[in-house]
C-alpha positions as CSV (number, residue, x, y, z in Angstrom):
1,X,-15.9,-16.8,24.7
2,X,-17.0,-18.9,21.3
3,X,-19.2,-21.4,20.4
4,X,-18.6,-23.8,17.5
5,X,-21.7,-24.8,16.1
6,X,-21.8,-27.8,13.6
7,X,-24.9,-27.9,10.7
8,X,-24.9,-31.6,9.8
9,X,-27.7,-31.6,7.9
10,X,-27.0,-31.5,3.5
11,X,-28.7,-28.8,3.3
12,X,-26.7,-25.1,4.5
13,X,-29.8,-23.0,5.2
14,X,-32.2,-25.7,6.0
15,X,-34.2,-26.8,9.0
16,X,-31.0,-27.3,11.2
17,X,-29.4,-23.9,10.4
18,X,-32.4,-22.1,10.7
19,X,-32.3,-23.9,14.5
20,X,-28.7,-23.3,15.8
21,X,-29.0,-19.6,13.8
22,X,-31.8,-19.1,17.0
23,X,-29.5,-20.1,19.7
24,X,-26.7,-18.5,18.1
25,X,-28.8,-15.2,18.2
26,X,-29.3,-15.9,21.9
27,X,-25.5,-16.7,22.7
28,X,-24.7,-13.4,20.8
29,X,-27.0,-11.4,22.6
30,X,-25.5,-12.8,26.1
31,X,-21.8,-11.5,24.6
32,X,-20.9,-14.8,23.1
33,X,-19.5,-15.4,19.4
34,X,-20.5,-18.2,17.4
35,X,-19.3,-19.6,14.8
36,X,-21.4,-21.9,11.9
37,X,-19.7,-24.9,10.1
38,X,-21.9,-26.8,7.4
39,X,-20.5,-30.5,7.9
40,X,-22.8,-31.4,4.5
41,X,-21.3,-33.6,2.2
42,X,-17.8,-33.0,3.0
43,X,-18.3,-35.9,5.8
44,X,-18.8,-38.1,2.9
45,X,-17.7,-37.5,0.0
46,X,-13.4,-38.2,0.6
47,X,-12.9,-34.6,2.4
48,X,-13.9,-36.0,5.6
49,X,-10.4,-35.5,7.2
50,X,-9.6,-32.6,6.2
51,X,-12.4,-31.1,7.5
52,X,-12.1,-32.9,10.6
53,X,-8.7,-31.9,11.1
54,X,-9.5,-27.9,10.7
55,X,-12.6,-28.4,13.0
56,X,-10.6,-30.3,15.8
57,X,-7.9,-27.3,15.5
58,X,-11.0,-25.0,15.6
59,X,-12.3,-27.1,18.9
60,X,-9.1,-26.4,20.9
61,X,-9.6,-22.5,21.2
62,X,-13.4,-22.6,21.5
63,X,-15.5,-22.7,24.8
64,X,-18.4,-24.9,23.5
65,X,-19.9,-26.9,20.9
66,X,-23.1,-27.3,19.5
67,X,-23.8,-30.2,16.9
68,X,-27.2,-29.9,15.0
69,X,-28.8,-32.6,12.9
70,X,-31.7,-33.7,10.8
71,X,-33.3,-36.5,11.5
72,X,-34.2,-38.8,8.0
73,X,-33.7,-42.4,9.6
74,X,-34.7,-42.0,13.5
75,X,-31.1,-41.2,14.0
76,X,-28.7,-38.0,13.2
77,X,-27.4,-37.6,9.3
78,X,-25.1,-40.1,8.2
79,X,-23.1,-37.0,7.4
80,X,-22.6,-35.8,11.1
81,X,-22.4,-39.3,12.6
82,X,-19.2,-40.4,10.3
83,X,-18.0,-36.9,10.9
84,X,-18.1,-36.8,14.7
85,X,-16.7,-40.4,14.7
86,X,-13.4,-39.1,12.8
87,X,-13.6,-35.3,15.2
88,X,-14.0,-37.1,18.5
89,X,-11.3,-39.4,17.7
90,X,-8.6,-36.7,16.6
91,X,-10.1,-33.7,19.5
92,X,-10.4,-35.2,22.7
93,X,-7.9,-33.1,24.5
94,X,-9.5,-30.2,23.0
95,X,-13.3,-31.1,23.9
96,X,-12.8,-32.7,27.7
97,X,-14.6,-30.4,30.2
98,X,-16.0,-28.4,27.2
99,X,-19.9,-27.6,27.3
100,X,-21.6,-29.3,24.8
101,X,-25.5,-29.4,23.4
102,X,-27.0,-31.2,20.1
103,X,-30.1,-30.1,18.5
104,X,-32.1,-32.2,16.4
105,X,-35.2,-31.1,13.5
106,X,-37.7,-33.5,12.1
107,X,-40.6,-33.3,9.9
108,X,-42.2,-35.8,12.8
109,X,-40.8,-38.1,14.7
110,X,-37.5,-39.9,15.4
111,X,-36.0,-36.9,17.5
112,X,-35.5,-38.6,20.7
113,X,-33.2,-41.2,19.3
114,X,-31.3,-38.6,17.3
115,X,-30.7,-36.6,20.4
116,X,-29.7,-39.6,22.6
117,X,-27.5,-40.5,20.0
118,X,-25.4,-36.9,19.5
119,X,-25.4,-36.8,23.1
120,X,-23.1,-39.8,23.2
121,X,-20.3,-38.5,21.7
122,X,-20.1,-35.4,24.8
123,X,-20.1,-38.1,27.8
124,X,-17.1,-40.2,26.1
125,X,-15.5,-37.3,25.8
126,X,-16.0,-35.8,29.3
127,X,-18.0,-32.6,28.0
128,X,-20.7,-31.6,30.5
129,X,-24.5,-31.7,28.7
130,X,-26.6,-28.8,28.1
131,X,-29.9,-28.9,28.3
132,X,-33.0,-26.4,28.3
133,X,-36.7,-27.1,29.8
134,X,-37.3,-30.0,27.1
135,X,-35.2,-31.7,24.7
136,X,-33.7,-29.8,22.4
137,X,-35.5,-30.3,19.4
138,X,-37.7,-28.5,16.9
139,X,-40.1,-29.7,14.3
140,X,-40.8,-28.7,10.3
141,X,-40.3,-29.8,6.9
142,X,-39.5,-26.3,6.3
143,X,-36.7,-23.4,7.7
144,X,-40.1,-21.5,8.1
145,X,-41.7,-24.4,9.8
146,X,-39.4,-23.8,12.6
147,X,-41.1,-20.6,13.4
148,X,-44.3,-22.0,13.7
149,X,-43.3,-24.4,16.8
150,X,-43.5,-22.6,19.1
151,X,-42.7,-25.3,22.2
152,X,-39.5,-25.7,19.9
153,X,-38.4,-22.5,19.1
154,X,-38.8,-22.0,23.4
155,X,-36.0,-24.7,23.8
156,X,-33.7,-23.3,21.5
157,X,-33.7,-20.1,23.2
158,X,-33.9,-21.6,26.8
159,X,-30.7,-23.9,25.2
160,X,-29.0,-21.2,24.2
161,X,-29.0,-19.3,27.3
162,X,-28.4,-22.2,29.7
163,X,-25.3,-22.6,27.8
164,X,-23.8,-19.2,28.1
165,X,-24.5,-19.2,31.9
166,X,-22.3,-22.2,31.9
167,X,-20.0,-20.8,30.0
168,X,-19.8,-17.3,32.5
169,X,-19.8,-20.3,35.5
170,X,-17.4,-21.8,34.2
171,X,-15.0,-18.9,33.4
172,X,-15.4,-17.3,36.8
173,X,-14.6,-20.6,38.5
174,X,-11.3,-20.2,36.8
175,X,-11.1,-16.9,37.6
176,X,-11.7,-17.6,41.3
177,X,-9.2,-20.4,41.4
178,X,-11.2,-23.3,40.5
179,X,-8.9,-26.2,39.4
180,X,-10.3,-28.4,36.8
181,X,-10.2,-31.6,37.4
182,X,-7.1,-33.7,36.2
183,X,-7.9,-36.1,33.2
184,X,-7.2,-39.8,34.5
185,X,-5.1,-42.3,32.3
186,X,-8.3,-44.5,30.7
187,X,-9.0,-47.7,31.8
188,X,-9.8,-50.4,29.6
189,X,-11.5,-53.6,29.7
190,X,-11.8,-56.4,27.7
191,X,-14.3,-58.8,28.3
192,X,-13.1,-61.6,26.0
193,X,-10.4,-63.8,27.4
C-alpha cells in the first residue's frame, strides 16, 4: 500500500513538510510507503498541467492521499488550491473510494477554514475523510515550531495511523469479497431556467 502525500506550501522543507514527514513516519512504521510531492510554484507558474497530469497518473496506483497546506489568507495556498482544481478535474476515476486527509500549519489562526476547504475536494470526489482526535492541524512559524505543539504533533500521528487502519480495512474487505460500490452516472441540475 502507498500514500501520496502533496506539500502545497512554497516552501519544500517548511512548516507543512515538516507535518506530513510526521505522519509519513507513522504510515511507514505501520508498513505503508509514502511518497512526498512539493506542489510549490509549479501550480503557478505555467507547469501546472504537467504536474497535474504526472500526479493524476501517480493517483491511480496509490491507496491514499494526503494534501498539506499553509495557511497565509484563512484559506489553503493559492498554489495547492489551483493545483487541486486542475488534479481533481483530470483524476476522478483514480481518487473515488480512495482515503483521503488534508493537513493544515499556521503561525495562528485561519486553520479551520483551510481544512474545511481541502476537505471539499475528497467528498466531490467520493473519497472517504480521515480524521484523528482533533482537526488535523498544527501550529508554528517555524519547521521547529511544529515540535513544540504538542496537541498538534498528537494529531498528526493519531492521523496517520487512523489512515493505515483504513487502508488494512479496506484491503481485507477486498480480500474477503467486499464489492465496492458501483460509481453512478452523475446527476446534474440546473437551477436556471
Amino acid at each position: 500500500m502507498k500514500v501520496l502525500m502533496l506539500n502545497g506550501s512554497r516552501r519544500p522543507k517548511g512548516c507543512t513538510y515538516t507535518a506530513l514527514t510526521e505522519v509519513a513516519k507513522v504510515l511507514n512504521a505501520e508498513g505503508i510507503e509514502t511518497e512526498i510531492i512539493h506542489i510549490g510554484s509549479d501550480a503557478v507558474n505555467g507547469n501546472i498541467n504537467n504536474t497535474a497530469v504526472y500526479v493524476a497518473d501517480l493517483l491511480r496506483d496509490m491507496d491514499g492521499l494526503i494534501v498539506g497546506s499553509p495557511v497565509y489568507y484563512a484559506a489553503p495556498s493559492g498554489e495547492i488550491s489551483a493545483f487541486l482544481d486542475r488534479v481533481f478535474m483530470i483524476a476522478g476515476e483514480n481518487l473515488r473510494l480512495k482515503p483521503g486527509a488534508a493537513i493544515v500549519s499556521a503561525r495562528r489562526a485561519g486553520t479551520t477554514a483551510a481544512l474545511d476547504a481541502l476537505n471539499k475536494y475528497f467528498t466531490i470526489a467520493e473519497m472517504p475523510i480521515v480524521s484523528s482526535r482533533y482537526w488535523n492541524m498544527v501550529h508554528g512559524s517555524e519547521p521547529e515550531d511544529i515540535y513544540k505543539d504538542e496537541e498538534g504533533m498528537q494529531v498528526l500521528q493519531v492521523l496517520g495511523k487512523n489512515m493505515a487502519w483504513l487502508l488494512k480495512c479496506i484491503e481485507a474487505g477486498k480480500a474477503a469479497g467486499v464489492e465496492t460500490p458501483e460509481a453512478v452516472e452523475k446527476t446534474w441540475t440546473n437551477f436556471i431556467r
